[in-house]
N, C-alpha and C positions, 0 to 999 in steps of 0.2 A: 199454733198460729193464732193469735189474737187482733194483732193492728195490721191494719190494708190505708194505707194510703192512696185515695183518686185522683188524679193528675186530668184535671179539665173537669167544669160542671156545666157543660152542654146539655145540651136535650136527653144522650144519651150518657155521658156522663153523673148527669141527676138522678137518671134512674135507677142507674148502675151502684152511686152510693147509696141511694134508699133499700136497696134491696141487701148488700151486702150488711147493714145497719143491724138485721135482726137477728145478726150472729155475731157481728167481729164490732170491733172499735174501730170506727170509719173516719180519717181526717178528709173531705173536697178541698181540692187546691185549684185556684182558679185566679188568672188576673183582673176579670172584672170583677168587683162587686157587684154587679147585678146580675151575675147567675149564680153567685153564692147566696145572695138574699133569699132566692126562691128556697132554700135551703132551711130556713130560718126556725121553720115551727117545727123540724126535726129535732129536737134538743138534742137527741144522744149522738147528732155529726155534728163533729166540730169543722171549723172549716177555716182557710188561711190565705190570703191573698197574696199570690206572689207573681213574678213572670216567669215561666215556665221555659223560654226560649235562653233562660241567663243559667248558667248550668251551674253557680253559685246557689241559686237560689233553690232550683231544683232537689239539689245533692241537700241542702237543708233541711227541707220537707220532707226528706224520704228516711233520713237518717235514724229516727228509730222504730222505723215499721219493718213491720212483716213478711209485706207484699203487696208490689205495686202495680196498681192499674193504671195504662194507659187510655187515655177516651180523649186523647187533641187531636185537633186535626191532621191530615198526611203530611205536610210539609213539614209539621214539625214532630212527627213520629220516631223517624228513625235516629234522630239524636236525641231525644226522651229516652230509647230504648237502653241506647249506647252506652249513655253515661248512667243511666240505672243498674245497666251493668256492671258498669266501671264501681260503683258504687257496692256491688256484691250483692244486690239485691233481685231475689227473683219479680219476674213483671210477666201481665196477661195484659199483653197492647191489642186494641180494636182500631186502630190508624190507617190501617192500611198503606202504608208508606210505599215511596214509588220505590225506593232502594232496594237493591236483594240482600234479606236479612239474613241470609250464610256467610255474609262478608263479616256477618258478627260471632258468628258461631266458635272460631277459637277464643275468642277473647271472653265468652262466654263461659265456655269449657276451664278457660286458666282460672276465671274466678267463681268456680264453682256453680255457677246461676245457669237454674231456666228460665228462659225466655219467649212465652206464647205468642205469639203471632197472630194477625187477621182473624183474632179471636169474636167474630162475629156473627153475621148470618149469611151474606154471600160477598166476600170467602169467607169462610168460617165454618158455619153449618155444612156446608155442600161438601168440603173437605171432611170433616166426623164422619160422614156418612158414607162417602166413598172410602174413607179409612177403614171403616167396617168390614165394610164389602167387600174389598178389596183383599181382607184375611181368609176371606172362607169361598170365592171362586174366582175365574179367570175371566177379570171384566176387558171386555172388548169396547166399549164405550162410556162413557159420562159426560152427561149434559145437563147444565146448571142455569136458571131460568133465575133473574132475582129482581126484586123492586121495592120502591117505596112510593107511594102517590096519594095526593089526596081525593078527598072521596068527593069535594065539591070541581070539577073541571070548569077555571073560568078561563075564558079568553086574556090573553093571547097565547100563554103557555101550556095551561091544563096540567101544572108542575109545581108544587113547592118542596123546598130543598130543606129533608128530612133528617139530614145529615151534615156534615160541613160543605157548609156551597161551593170552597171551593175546590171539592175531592168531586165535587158535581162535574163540574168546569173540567177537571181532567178526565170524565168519562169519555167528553167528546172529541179530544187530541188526541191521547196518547193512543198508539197505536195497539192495538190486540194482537198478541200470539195465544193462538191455539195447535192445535195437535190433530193432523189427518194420515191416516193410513200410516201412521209410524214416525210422518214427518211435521218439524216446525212448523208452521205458516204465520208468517205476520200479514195481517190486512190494516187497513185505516179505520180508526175508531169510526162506528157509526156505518160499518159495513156490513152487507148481507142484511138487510132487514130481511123482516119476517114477521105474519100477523099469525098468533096462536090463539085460543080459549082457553079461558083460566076462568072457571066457577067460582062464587056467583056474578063475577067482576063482566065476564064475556068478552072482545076481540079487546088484547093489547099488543103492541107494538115490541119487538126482540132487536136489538142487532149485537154485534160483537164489541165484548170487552175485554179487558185486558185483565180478569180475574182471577186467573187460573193461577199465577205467581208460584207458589211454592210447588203444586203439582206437577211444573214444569220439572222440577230434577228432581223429587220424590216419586214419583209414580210413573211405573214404564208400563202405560197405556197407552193402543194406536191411532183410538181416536177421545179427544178432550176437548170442550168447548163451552166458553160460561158466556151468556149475552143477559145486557141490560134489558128491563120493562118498562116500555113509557103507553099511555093512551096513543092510538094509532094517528098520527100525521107529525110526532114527533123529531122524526129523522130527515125530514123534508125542511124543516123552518131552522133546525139547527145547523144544517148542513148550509143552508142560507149566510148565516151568519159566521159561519167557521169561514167560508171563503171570503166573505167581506175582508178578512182580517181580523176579527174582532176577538179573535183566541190567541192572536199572538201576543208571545213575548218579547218580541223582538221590538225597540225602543223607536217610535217616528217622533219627528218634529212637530209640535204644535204650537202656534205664535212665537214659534222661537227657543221652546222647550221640548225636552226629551220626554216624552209619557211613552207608556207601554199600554198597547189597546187592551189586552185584558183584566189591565186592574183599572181602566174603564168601565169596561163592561160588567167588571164583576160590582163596582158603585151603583150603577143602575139598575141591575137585575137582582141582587140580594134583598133588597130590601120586597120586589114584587113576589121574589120568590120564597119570602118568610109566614111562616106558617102563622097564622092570627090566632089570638086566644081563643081555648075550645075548638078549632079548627080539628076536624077528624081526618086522620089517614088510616093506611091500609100498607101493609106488607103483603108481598106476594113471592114465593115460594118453589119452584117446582124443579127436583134433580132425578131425571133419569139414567140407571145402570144398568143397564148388557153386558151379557157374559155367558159362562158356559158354569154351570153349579153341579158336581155331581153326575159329570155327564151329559147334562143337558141342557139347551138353552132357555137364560132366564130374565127377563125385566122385571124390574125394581123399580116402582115410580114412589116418589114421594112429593105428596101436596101440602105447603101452607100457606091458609091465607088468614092473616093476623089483622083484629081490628084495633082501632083507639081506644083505650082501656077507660069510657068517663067515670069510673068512680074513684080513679086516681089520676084522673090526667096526665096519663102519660101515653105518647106518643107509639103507634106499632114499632118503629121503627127504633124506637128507645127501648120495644120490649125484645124485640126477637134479636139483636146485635148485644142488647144488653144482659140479657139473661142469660145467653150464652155464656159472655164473659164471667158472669158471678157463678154460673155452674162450675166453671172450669177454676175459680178462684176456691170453688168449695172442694172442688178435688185437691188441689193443695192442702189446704187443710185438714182432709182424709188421709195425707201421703198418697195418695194416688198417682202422682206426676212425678216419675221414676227419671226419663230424661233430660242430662243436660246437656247443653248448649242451647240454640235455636230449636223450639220444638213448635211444627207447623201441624194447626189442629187434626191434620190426617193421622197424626203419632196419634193422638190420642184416642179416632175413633178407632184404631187397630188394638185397642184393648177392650175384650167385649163389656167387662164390669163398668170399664168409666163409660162406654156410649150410651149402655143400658142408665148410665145414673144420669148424664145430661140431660136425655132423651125425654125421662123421666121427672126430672127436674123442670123442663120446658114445660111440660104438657101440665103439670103443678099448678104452675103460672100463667094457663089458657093457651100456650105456645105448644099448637099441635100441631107434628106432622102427621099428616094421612097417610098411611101405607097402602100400594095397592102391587099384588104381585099376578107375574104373566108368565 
């Protein structure tokens, strides 16, 4: 395997190329030229302006690589995926697309391709890790903690959107299912909060997401639950606005014309919510395992808390989702990634060799989890 083609040079898309860089032949595809610019003093990426959303153009880009990364936004994820497929070409997509990605899974199987999935850090990481685990005792629980924020908290938000704003935007609608005592439960995005301690950061704010995705039919576990991290008064001012109306999509009249208040809202807050140059953030980290190992009952906590890397300006939040991805992309290139169709990163920590390489791989590039066992 030589050529990897990246599809989006986003924050974490950027990263994502520069790192695969110093092994494979990396084309960035991206519609704007200005985040292919940033790209510029890399001589050995090449790079290609296209629109990514015209499945013409896509299937062109991809046509004699390797293997493709996905790093676009979730809306337009699951048909990146699809027609990459369709295309015969294996992909490690970090999208997190709201679709269930098994709908792709025969079609995946007829043409040979695997297809990684939420190859990033929550879901992604959380998943490897419980994949692990998952092989070697009988886990009775898993809780997955994740975030992204900056380290300067300014009024009115205390939030810049580390990631595509507007996969932001659908943390606070779409509804969360998780997993209690054996059964479904759907709650409303933004429920249950919860104030926890996360070292050296101290009280941040939890509530339920909608994360758990593939875990829901890979893993018969009776209790499962992944919740967002925001600085604590979070859920109070959002909650605000969610009942305003201001998330919907549903189309009102204004002077006479149809607008949809969310892509309203989303004009006005992207731009407060963009990270400024040298602006430092912070990933945060933490999946808890229970279960019974050998007999006996055991927790398995794992901490990370990742900073802004300044001697490469790159974003935490571009390192821990994205180095993921390029881990999982090097396991390809080892032959390591034995499954095809849809393979959701739990497959993969259920092989000890690849978690041990990931794992391994992460902490290389400052991306440590802390192990602490009980």
């Amino acid at each position: 395997m030589k050529k990897i083609v990246v599809l989006g040079a986003g924050l974490v898309g950027k990263a994502i190329a520069i790192d695969l860089a110093k092994s494979f032949d990396v084309t960035s595809v991206d519609i704007y030229t200005s985040n292919l610019e940033k790209l510029q003093k890399y001589k050995h990426i090449k790079t290609l302006v296209a629109d990514l959303s015209e499945k013409e153009e896509l299937l062109d880009a991809i046509k004699d690589c390797d293997l493709v990364i996905g790093a676009l936004p979730g809306f337009m994820g699951y048909e990146a995926v699809k027609n990459t497929i369709m295309a015969g070409k294996n992909i490690v997509d970090i999208s997190s697309f709201r679709e269930d990605p098994f709908e792709l899974d025969s079609l995946a199987k007829e043409n040979n391709v695997t297809a990684v999935v939420d190859a990033g850090a929550a879901p992604g990481m959380g998943n490897i890790i419980l994949g692990y685990h998952n092989e070697k005792m009988q886990v009775n629980s898993y809780k997955c903690y994740g975030g992204g924020l900056p380290y300067k908290r300014e009024w009115p938000f205390e939030y810049k959107a580390v990631f595509s704003p507007i996969d932001v935007l659908e943390e606070y609608i779409r509804p969360a299912r998780y997993v209690l005592n054996g059964d479904l439960v759907v709650r409303e995005a933004l429920s249950e909060a919860e104030i926890e301690h996360f070292e050296p950061i101290g009280s941040l704010e939890a509530w339920n997401t909608d994360g758990l995705k593939t875990l829901l039919k890979t893993m018969k576990i009776p209790n499962m639950i992944e919740k967002t991290l925001r600085y604590p008064g979070t859920v109070k001012y959002i909650k605000v606005l969610r009942e305003m109306g201001l998330f919907s999509k549903d189309q009102i009249l204004v002077s006479g014309k149809p607008v949809r208040p969310i892509d309203v809202t989303s004009k006005l807050l992207f731009p407060v919510w963009e990270l400024k140059k040298d602006e430092e953030d912070y990933t945060m980290v933490r999946v808890i395992i229970k279960g019974k190992e050998n007999g006996e009952q055991k927790k398995y906590t794992y901490n990370l808390y990742d900073k802004f890397d300044k001697k490469t300006n790159t974003t935490s939040m571009a390192r821990t989702a994205g180095y993921t991805c390029t881990a999982i992309a090097h396991l390809f290139a080892k032959g390591m990634v034995n499954h095809k169709g849809i393979c959701p990163p739990e497959f993969l920590g259920a092989n000890e060799k690849s978690f041990e390489f990931i794992m391994n791989y992460l902490k290389d590039r400052g991306v440590d989890y802390k192990l602490t066992k009980e």
